[in-house]
Each structure stands twice: as C-alpha cells, then as structure tokens.
C-alpha positions in Angstrom: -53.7 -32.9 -10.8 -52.1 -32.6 -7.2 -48.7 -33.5 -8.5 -49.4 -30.3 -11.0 -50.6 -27.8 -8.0 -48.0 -28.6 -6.0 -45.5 -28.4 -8.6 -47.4 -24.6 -9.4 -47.2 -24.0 -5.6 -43.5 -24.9 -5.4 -42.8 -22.7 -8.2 -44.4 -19.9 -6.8 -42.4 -20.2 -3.3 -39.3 -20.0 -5.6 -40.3 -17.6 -7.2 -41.2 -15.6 -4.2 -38.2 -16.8 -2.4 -35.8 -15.3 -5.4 -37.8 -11.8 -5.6 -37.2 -11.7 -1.4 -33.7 -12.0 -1.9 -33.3 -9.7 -4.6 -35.8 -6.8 -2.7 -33.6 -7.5 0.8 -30.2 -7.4 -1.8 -31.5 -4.2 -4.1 -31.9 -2.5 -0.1 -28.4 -3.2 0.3 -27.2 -2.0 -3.0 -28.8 1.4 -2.4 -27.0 1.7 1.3 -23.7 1.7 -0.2 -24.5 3.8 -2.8 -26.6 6.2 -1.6 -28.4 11.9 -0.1 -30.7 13.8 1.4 -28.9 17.1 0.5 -28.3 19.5 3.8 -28.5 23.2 2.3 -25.5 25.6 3.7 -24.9 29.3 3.6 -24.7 30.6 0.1 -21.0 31.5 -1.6 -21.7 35.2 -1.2 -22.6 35.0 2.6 -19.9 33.0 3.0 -17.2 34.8 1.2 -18.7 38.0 2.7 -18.2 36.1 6.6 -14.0 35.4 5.0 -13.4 38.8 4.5 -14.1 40.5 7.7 -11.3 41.7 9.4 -9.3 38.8 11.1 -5.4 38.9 12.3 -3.1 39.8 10.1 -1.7 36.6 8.9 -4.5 34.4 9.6 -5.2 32.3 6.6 -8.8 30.8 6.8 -11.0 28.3 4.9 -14.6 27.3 5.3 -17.3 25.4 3.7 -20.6 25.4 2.8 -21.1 22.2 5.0 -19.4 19.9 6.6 -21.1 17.1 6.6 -23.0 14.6 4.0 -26.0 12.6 4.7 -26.2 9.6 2.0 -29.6 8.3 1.8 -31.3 6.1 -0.2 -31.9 9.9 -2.5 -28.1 10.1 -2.9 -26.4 11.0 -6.6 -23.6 13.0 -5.8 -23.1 16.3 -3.9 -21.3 19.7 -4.2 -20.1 21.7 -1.2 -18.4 25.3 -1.6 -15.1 25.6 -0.3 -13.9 29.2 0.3 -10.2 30.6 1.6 -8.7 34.2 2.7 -5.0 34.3 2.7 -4.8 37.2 4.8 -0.7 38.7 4.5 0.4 35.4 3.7 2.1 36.8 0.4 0.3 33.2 -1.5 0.1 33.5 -5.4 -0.9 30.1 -5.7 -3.3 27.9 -4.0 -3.9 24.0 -4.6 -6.8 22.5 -2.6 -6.5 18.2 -2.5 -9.7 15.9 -1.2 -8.5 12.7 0.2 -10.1 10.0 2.2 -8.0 7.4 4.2 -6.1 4.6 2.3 -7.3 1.2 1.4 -6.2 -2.1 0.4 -7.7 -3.3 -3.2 -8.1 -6.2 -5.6 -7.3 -6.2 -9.2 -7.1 -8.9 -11.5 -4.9 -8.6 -14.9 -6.3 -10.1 -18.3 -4.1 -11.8 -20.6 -3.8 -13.9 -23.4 -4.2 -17.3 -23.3 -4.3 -18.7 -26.6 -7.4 -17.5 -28.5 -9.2 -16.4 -25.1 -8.5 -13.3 -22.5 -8.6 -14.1 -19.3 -7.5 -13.5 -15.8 -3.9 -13.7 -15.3 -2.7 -12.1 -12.9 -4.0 -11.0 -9.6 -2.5 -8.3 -7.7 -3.0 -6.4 -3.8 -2.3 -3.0 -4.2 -2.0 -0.7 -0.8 -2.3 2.7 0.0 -4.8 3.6 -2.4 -7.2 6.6 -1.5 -10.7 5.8 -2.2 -10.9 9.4 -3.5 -8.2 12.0 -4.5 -9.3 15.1 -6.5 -7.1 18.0 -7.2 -7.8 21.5 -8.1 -5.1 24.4 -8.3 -5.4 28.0 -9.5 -2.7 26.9 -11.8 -1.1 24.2 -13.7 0.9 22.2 -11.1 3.9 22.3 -13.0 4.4 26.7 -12.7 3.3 26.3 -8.9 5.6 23.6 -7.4 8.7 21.1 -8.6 8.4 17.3 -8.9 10.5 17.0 -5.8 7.7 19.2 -4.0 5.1 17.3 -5.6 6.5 13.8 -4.5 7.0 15.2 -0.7 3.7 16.5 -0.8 1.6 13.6 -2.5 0.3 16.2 -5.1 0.0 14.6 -8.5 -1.0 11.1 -10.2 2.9 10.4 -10.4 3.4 11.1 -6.7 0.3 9.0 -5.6 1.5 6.2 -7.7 5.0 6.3 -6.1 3.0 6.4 -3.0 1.4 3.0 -3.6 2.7 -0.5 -2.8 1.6 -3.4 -5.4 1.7 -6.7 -4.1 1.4 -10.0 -7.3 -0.8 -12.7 -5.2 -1.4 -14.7 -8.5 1.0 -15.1 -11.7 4.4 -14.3 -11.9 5.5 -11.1 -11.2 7.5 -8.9 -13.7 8.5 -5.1 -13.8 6.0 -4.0 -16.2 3.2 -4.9 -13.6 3.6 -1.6 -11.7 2.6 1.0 -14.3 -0.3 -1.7 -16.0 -2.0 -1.9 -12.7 -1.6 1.4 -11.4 -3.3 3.0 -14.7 -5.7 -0.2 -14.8 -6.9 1.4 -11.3 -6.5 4.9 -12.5 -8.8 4.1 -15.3 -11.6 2.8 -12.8 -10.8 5.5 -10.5 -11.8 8.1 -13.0 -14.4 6.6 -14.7 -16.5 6.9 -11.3 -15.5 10.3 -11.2 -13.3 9.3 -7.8 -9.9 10.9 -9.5 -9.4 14.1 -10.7 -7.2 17.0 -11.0 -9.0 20.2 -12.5 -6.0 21.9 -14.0 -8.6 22.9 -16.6 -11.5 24.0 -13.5 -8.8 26.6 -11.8 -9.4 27.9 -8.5 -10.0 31.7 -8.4 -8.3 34.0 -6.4 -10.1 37.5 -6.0 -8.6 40.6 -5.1 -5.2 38.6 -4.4 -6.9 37.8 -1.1 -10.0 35.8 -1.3 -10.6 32.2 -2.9 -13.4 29.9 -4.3 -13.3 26.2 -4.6 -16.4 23.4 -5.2 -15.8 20.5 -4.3 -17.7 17.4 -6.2 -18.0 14.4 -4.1 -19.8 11.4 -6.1 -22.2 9.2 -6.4 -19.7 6.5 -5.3 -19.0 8.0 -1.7 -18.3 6.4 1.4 -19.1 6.6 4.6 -15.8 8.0 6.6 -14.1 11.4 7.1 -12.3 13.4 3.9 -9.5 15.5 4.5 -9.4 18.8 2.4 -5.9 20.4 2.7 -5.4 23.7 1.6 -1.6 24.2 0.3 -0.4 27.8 -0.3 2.7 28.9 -2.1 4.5 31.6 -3.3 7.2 31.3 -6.3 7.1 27.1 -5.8 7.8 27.7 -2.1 5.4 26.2 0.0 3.8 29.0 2.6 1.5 27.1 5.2 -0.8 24.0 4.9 -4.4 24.1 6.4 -6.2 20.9 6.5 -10.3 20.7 6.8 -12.4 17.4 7.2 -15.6 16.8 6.0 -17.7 13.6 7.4 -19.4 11.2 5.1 -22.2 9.3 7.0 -25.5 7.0 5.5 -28.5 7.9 7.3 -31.9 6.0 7.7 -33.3 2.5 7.0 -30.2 1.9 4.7 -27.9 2.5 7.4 -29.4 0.8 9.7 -29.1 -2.5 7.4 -25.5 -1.8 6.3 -24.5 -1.9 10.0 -26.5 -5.1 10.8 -25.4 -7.0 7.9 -21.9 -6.2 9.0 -22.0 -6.1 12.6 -24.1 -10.0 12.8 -23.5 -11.4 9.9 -25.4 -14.6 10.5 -28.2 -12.8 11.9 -28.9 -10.9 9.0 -28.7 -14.0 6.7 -31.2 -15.6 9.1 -33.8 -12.5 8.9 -32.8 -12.5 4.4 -33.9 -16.2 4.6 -36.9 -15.7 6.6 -38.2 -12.3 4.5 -37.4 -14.7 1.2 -39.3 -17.0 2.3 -42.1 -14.9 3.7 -42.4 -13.1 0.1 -42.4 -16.5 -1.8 -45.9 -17.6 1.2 -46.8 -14.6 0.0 -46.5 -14.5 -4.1 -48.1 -18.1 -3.3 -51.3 -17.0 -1.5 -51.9 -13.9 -4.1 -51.5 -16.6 -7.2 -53.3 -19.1 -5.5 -55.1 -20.2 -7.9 -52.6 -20.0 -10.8 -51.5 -23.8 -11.1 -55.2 -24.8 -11.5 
C-alpha cells in the first residue's frame, strides 16, 4: 500500500511539474505573440489637420498612431496613414512598411528514397521580418525594374537584395529561387508579405492621400520604417520616411526580457514554479492514490 501512495504521489508531482512548465511556457508563447489597442484621431480629423494650408512644396504624412502596445490581448492592428503632396506635381504614390533585416533558418526537403526529409539547410541574410507594399497603381505603370531594383520596391528586388548562404548539403544554382519562394510562402501565409496592387492607395483631389496600414498578429517588438515614395511619369520626386515603434507591454514583457536578459535565472524560477504546481496538484489530490 505505501509503495502504491507513493507511486500516486510521485505521479502527481509529475504531473504538476509538466502543467508548471507548460503554464510558465504558454506565458512565454503569448509575449511573443501578443495588443491593447491605443485609439488615434479619426481619418477625417486627420485628413482635415493635412489639408490646412502649409508651404508650398511641403509634402507631409501622418498617422493615426505611432506606436503599438502588444499585450497578452494582441491579434493584429490597423493604423491610418495619411499624405498631402502639396505642389510636388506627384501622380503616383507607393507607401513600403519595413522593419530591420534578419538572419534566418530554412531547411530544404528532399527525396530520399521512399521518405522526404531534410536535405538541405540554408542561412539566408537580409531578410525583413515584414515588407508590405501598397501603390495607387500597378508598379509596373509607376516606375522601371531598374528603379525598382535601386529602390528595393518589389518581391524581385527584395530577393536580389538577399544573401543565401548552404550550411548543410551541397549547394547548386537552383537553391536561390527554391528558398527564396520557400520563405516567401511562409512570409505570406502569416500575412508578413504583401503588396496590395489590388488594395490601391487613393489620391483625392490630386492632393491628398489615404493609406492603412495592417500590421499582424506576428509583430515584433522594434521600430518599422514607412517610406513614402512619390513620382511623377516613373521619375522619382522626393522620399519621406516615418517610423512606427512596436513594443510588448506588461507581465509578458517583463518575462520576455528576463528570460533573455538571465537566462539561467529564469530556468531556476520555471524549475521552482514546476515544481511548486506539481506540491500543489499533490496536496489538492491528496487522497487520490488511496
């Protein structure tokens, strides 16, 4: 009878000790992902604020807000991006979110024999964590490839802009397109890559134009840059570039930073709360292994 109770016990700790873990990990999980939305002034107060009189070439852009607060709340957000192209003679406008570059991981599938598996394992540098277009026309009747490639405008020009690196496998020339629209297709699936050809930005009254901006669930922590290109028969005009600032907020925050600022610590303190839940699924099932 004792070796059964303390076999129930023992069980239970486990038990507790695993649902710890996964509480402390699920915390974790909903830090990275995670808004409280911060209401800003509404698209007709602020397109009314752009069209009071300013100098007479001064080309402006605002937004809604410029910041995000990503809490525990967080699916996505939408801020309202608004321009005036005073004199500037612009008939076309293209508005591109970025964030700063990254290094990532992808791993190739192959066939070996009957099985797929990993074959191939590649670095590949450079690589926005976000990049969303949105022009109020196609790109191809506003600017040139060669424009496009200068200006990192375009899936073509980001891709030339990226540098792929083959860590496992052998390399071949093939590997550059496969991995760039392996990443591509992950990119967009999270709704991290876009260009809304088919979403065109308006221009009113030739002077005046509207913009939302989508960022996703997905979103980081760090500052996006939104630059504002403006053109006139493929020339480009003038460039103005905007930053909005990503930042987690509250207990999730808090934990993120921890976990990454003392590692060991944090492990420590998931061991102890594991084990605390597991005395504690114990003492409430006390009597269980009777």
């Amino acid at each position: 009878m004792k070796t059964k109770a303390l076999a129930g016990k023992s069980r239970r700790l486990g038990a507790g000790a695993v649902l710890g873990l996964l509480l402390a990990g699920l915390i974790l999980v909903k830090a990275r992902a995670g808004t409280e939305v911060t209401p800003g002034p509404s698209p007709a107060a602020a397109l009314e604020a752009l069209a009071q009189p300013a100098a007479a070439n001064d080309v402006v852009t605002d937004c809604s807000k410029d910041e995000i607060q990503v809490g525990i709340n967080y699916r996505g957000d939408r801020i309202d991006f608004f321009g005036t192209l005073g004199d500037s003679g612009a008939d076309a406008v293209i508005v591109k979110l970025t964030s700063p570059a990254e290094t990532v991981k992808l791993n190739q599938k192959g066939r070996v024999g009957p099985v797929w598996m990993n074959v191939k394992q590649h670095t590949v540098e450079s690589v926005p964590f976000i990049y969303q277009i949105s022009a109020s026309d196609r790109l191809d009747q506003i600017l040139s490839p060669e424009l496009e490639q200068k200006l990192g405008i375009g899936f073509e020009a980001l891709k030339g802009r990226m540098v792929i690196h083959t860590t496992k496998g052998e390399a071949e020339p093939a590997d550059a397109e496969i991995v760039f629209q392996g990443l591509l297709k992950l990119k967009q699936k999270e709704g991290l890559y876009k260009i809304n050809e088919e979403n065109r930005i308006k221009i009113k009254q030739g002077v005046l134009f509207r913009h939302r901006i989508v960022f996703p669930a997905a979103s980081k922590e760090g500052d996006y840059l939104v630059e504002t290109y403006l053109f006139r028969q493929g020339r480009l005009l003038q460039t103005v570039t905007d930053t909005i600032h990503v930042q987690k907020v509250g207990l999730e925050a808090k934990l993120v930073r921890w976990a990454q600022e003392r590692p060991k610590l944090y492990g420590l303190a998931a061991v102890v709360i594991a084990l605390g839940a597991g005395l504690l699924v114990g003492f409430i099932f006390k009597g269980g292994g009777h």
